[in-house]
C-alpha positions as CSV (number, residue, x, y, z in Angstrom):
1,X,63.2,13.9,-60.1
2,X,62.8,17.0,-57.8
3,X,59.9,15.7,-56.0
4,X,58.3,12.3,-55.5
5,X,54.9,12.1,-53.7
6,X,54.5,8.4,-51.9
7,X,50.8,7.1,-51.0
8,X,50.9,4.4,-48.5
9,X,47.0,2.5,-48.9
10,X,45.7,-0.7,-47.8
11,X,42.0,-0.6,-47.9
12,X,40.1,1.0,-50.5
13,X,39.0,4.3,-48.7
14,X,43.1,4.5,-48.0
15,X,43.4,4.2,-51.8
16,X,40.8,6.7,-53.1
17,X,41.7,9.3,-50.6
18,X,45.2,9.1,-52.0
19,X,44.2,9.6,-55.7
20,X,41.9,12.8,-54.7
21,X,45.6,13.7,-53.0
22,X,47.4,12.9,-55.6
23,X,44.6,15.0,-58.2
24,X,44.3,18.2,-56.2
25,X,47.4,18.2,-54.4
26,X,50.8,16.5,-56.1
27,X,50.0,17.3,-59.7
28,X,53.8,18.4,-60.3
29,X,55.3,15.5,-58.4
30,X,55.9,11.9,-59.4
31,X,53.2,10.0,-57.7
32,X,54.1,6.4,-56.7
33,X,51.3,4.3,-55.0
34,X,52.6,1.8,-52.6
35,X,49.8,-0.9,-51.8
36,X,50.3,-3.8,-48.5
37,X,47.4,-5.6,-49.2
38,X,45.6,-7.4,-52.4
39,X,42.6,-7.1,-51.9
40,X,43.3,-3.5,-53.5
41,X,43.8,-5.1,-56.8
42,X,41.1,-4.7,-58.8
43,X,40.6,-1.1,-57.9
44,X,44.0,0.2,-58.7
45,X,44.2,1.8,-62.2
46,X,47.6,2.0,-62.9
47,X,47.8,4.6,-65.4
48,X,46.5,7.0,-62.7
49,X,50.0,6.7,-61.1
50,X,53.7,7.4,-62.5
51,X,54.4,4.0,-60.5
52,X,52.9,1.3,-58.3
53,X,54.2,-1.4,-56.1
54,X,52.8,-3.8,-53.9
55,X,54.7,-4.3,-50.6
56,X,54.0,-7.8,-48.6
57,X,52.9,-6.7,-45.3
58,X,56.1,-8.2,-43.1
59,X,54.1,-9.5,-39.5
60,X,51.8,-11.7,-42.7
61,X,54.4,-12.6,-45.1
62,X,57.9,-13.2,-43.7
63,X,60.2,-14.0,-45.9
64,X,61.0,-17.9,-45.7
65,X,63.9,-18.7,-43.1
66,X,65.5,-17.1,-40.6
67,X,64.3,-13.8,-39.6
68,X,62.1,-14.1,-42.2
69,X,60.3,-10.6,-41.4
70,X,63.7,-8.7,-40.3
71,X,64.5,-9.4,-44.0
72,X,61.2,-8.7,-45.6
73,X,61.4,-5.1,-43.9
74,X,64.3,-4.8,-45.7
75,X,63.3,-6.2,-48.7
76,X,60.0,-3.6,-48.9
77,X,62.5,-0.5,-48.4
78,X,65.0,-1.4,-51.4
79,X,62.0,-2.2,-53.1
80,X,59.7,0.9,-52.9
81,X,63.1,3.2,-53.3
82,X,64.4,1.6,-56.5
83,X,60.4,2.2,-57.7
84,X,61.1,6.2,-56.5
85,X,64.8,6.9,-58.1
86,X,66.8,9.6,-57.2
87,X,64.8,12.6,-55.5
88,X,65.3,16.0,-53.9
89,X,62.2,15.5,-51.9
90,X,60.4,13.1,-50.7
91,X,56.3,13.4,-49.8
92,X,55.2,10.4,-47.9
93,X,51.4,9.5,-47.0
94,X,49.6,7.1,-44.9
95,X,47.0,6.5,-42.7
96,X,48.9,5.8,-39.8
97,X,52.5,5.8,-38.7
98,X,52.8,3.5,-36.0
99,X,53.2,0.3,-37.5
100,X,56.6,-1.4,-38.8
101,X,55.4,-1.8,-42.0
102,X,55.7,2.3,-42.5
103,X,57.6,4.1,-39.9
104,X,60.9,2.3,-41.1
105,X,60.5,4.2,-45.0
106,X,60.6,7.9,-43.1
107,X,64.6,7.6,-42.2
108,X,64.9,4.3,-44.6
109,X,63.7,6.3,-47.8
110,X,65.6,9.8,-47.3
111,X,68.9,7.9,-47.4
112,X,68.7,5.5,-50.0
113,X,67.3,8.0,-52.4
114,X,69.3,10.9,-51.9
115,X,66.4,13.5,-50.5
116,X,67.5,15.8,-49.0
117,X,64.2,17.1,-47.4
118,X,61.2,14.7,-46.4
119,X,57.5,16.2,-45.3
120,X,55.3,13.2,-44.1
121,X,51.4,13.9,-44.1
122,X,48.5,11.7,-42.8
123,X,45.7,10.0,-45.3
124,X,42.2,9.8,-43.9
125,X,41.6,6.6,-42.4
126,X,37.3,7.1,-41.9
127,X,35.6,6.4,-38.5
128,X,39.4,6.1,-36.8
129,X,39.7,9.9,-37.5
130,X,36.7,11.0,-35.7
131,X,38.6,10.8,-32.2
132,X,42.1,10.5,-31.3
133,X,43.9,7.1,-30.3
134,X,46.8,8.4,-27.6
135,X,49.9,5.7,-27.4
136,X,49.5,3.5,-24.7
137,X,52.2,2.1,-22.4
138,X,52.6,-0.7,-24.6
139,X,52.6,0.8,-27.8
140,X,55.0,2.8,-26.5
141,X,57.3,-0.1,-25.2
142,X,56.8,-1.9,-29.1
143,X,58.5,1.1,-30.3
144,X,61.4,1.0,-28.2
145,X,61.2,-2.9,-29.4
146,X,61.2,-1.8,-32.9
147,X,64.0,0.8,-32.5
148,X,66.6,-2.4,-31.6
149,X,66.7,-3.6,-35.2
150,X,68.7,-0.4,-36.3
151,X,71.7,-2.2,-34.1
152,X,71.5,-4.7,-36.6
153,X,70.3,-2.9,-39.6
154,X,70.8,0.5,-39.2
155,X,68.5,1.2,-42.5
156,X,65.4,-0.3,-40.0
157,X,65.1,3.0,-37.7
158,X,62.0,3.3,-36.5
159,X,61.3,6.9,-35.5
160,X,59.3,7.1,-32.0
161,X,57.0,9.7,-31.3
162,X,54.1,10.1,-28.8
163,X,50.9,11.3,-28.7
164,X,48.0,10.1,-31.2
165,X,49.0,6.9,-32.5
166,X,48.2,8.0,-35.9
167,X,51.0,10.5,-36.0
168,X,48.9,13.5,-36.0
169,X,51.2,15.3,-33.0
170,X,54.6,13.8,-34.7
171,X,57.4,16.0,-35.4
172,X,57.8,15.0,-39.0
173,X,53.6,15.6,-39.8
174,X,53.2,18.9,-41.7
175,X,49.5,18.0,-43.4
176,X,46.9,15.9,-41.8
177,X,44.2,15.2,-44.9
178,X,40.4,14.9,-43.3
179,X,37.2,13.9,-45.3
180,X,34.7,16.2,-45.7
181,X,31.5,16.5,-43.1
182,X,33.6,14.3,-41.2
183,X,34.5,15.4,-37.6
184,X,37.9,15.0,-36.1
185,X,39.9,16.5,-33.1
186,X,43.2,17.5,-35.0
187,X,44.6,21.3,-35.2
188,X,43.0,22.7,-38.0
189,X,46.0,24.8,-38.9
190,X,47.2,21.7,-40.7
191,X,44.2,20.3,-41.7
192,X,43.1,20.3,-45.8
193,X,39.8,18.8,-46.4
194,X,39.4,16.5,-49.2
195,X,36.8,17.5,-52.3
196,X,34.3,14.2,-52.5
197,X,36.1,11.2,-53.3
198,X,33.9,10.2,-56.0
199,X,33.7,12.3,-58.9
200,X,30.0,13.9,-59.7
201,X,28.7,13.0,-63.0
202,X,29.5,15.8,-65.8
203,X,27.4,18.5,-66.6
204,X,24.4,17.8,-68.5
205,X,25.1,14.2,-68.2
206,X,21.9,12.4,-68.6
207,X,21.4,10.1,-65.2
208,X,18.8,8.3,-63.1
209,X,18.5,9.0,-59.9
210,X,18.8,5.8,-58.2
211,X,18.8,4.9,-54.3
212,X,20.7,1.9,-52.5
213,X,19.2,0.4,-49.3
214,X,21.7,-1.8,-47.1
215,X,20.6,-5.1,-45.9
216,X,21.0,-6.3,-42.3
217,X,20.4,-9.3,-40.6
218,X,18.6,-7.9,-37.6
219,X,16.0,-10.5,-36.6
220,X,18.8,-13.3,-37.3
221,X,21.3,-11.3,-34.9
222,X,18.6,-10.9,-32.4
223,X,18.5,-7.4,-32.7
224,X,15.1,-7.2,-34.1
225,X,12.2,-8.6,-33.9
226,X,9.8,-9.3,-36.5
227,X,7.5,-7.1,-35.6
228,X,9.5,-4.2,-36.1
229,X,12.2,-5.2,-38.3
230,X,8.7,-5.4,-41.1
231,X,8.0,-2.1,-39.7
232,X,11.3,-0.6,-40.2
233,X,11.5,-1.7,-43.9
234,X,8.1,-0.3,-45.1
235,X,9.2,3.2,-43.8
236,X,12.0,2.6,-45.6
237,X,9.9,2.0,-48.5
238,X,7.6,4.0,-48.0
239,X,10.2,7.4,-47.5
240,X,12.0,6.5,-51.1
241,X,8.5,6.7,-52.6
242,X,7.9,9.8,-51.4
243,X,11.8,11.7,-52.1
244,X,12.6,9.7,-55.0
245,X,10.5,7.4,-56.7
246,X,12.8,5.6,-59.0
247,X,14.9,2.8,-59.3
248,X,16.1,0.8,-55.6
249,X,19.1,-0.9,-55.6
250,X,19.5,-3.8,-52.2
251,X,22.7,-4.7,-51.1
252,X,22.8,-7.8,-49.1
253,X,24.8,-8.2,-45.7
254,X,27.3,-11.0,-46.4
255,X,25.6,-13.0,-43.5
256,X,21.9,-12.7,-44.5
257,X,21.6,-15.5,-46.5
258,X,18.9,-15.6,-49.0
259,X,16.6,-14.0,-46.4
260,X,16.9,-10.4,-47.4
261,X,15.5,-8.6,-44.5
262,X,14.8,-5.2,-45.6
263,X,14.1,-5.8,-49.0
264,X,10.9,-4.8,-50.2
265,X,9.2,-6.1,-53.4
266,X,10.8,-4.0,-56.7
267,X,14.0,-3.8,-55.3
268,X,16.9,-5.2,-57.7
269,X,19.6,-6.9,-56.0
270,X,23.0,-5.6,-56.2
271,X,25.1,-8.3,-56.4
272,X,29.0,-7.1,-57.3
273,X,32.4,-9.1,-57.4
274,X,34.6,-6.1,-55.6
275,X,35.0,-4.4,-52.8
276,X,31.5,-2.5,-52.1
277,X,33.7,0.8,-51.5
278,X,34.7,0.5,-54.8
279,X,31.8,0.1,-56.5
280,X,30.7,3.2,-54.8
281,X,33.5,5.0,-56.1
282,X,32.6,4.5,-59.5
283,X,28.5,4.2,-58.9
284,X,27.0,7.2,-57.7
285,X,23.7,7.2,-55.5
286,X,21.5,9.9,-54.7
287,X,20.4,8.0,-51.9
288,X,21.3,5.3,-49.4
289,X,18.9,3.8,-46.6
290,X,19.1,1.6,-44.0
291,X,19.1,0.5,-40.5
292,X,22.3,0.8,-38.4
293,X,24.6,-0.8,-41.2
294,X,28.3,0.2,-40.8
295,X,27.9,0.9,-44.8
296,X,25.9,3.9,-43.8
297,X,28.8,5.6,-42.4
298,X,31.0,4.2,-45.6
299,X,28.8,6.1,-48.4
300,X,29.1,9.2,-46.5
301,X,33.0,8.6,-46.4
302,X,33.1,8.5,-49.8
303,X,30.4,10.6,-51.5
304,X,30.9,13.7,-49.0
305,X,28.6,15.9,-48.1
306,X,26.0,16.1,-51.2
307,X,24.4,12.7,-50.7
308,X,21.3,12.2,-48.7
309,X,22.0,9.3,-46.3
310,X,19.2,8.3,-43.8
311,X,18.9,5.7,-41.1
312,X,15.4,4.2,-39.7
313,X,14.7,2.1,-36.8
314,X,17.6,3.0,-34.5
315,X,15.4,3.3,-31.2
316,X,14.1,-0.5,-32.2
317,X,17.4,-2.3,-32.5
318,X,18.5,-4.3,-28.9
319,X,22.2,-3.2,-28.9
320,X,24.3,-5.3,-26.7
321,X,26.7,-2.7,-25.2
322,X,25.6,0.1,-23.0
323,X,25.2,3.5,-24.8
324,X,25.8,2.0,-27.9
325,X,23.2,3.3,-29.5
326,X,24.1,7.1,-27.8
327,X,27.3,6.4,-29.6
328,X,25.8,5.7,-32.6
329,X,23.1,8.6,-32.6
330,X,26.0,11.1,-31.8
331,X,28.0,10.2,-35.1
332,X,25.2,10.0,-37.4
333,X,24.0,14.0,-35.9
334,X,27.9,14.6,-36.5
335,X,28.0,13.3,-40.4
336,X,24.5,14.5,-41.1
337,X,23.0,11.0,-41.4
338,X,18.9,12.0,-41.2
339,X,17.5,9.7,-38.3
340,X,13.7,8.4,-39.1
């Protein structure tokens, strides 16, 4: 095979921003999805992919015995590169590169599959994109750790680098891959923004609008009070009546309990055995409200730019860390969350 594109994903938002790759991006190459965690699962479809594999991730599941994750590093590099074949190139992408249980495939897989050239590229990785993450002076010394196994197993060379932790100012980075409406601090020379992750519905399709307000357990947490926390979820109400009258899905915080704070009388529960990012994937919402949730920032993630997102109550929530809420105010402006 002349080309083999790799995608490296271990949390939902890794594994839909690699299929959009994969779509717009790799459509002549063999694709071959490489998942290090199960909870990923139920969302992959393998017949999107010319091959998928699931790698153990080695610091959580060593091998039995001696040297039990030495081995299992090993074990995931003949493993992924009998899935690729032989290749001419090699396309590898992640969400980071500084970690053992991915830096060791960009020198392991060019040899044991023949490439002759290998371009790496970084996957979105959400909020960890917005700002950079320099190496500290330990990181640093773990990769100098790391590099010792090659004296033992000179298919384990980790390749050091410096800069953003990521790998966005590495050598071997050609493409970094950034969500739309999304800010970030890399060089937009090699930058590609990503269409929407989710695809809209077809033309003419017959839908109903529907909105989706996230749950919080704000008075519980002590963020709240009642007072306010009542207040904060009849605007809420009140503001979908008036933009969208329709159908209001609630999803619950996993910690609420049966006492749904900010649901309001008419709302259907959304109760869903999967990850909530990939329900979203395949359930589209013209709208999403809520309070501070982190699920906020998630739908825009996912949907792009097109969806109306909008957040209510942010100068009533007691935040326990100074400028906390700044913080927060900043990145909703930056991702065009509407604050009410």
């Amino acid at each position: 095979m002349p080309r083999v594109a790799v995608f490296f994903a271990a949390s939902p938002l890794h594994y839909l921003a690699a299929r959009r790759v994969a779509l717009d991006h790799e459509a002549g190459a063999r694709r071959v999805l490489v998942y290090y965690s199960r909870s990923l699962e139920p969302l992959v479809r393998h017949a999107d992919w010319d091959a998928t594999v699931y790698i153990p991730w080695p610091r959580f599941e060593p091998l039995p015995g001696l040297f039990g994750r030495h081995r299992r590093l090993l074990e995931n590099l003949r493993r992924v590169a009998h899935v690729i074949g032989r290749t001419d190139t090699l396309v590898l992408h992640s969400p980071v590169y500084d970690t053992e249980a991915i830096n060791y495939f960009l020198r392991g897989l060019p040899r044991l599959t023949g490439a002759r050239a290998m371009l790496a590229r970084i996957l979105p990785d959400g909020l960890l994109n917005v700002q950079r993450h320099p190496l500290n002076h330990a990181r640093r010394f773990a990769q100098r750790l790391r590099g010792l196994r090659r004296l033992v197993s000179p298919r384990l060379d980790y390749w050091r680098y410096s800069g953003d932790r990521i790998g966005s100012d590495a050598p071997f980075i050609d493409v970094i891959y950034v969500l739309a409406g999304l800010p970030h601090e890399y060089d937009p020379v090699r930058t590609i923004v990503l269409g929407p992750l989710v695809e809209a519905p077809p033309s003419g399709a017959q839908t109903v609008p529907r909105a989706l307000v996230v749950g919080q357990p704000l008075t519980d947490f002590g963020l709240m009070s009642e007072g306010d926390r009542a207040s904060v979820s009849l605007a809420i109400s009140e503001w979908l009546g008036q933009v969208q009258p329709g159908p209001v899905d609630y999803k619950a915080h996993p910690r609420e309990g049966a006492r749904h704070e900010l649901r309001e009388p008419g709302y259907r529960e959304l109760r869903i055995d999967e990850p909530l990012e990939s329900y979203l994937a395949h359930q589209r919402y013209t709208l999403v409200a809520g309070c501070c949730s982190t699920v906020l920032f998630l739908a825009r993630q996912i949907y792009g730019p097109d969806v109306r997102i909008a957040a209510f109550g942010i100068d009533r929530v007691r935040f326990k860390r100074t400028g906390q809420r700044e913080r927060m105010l900043a990145l909703m402006r930056d991702l065009s969350i509407e604050v009410h």
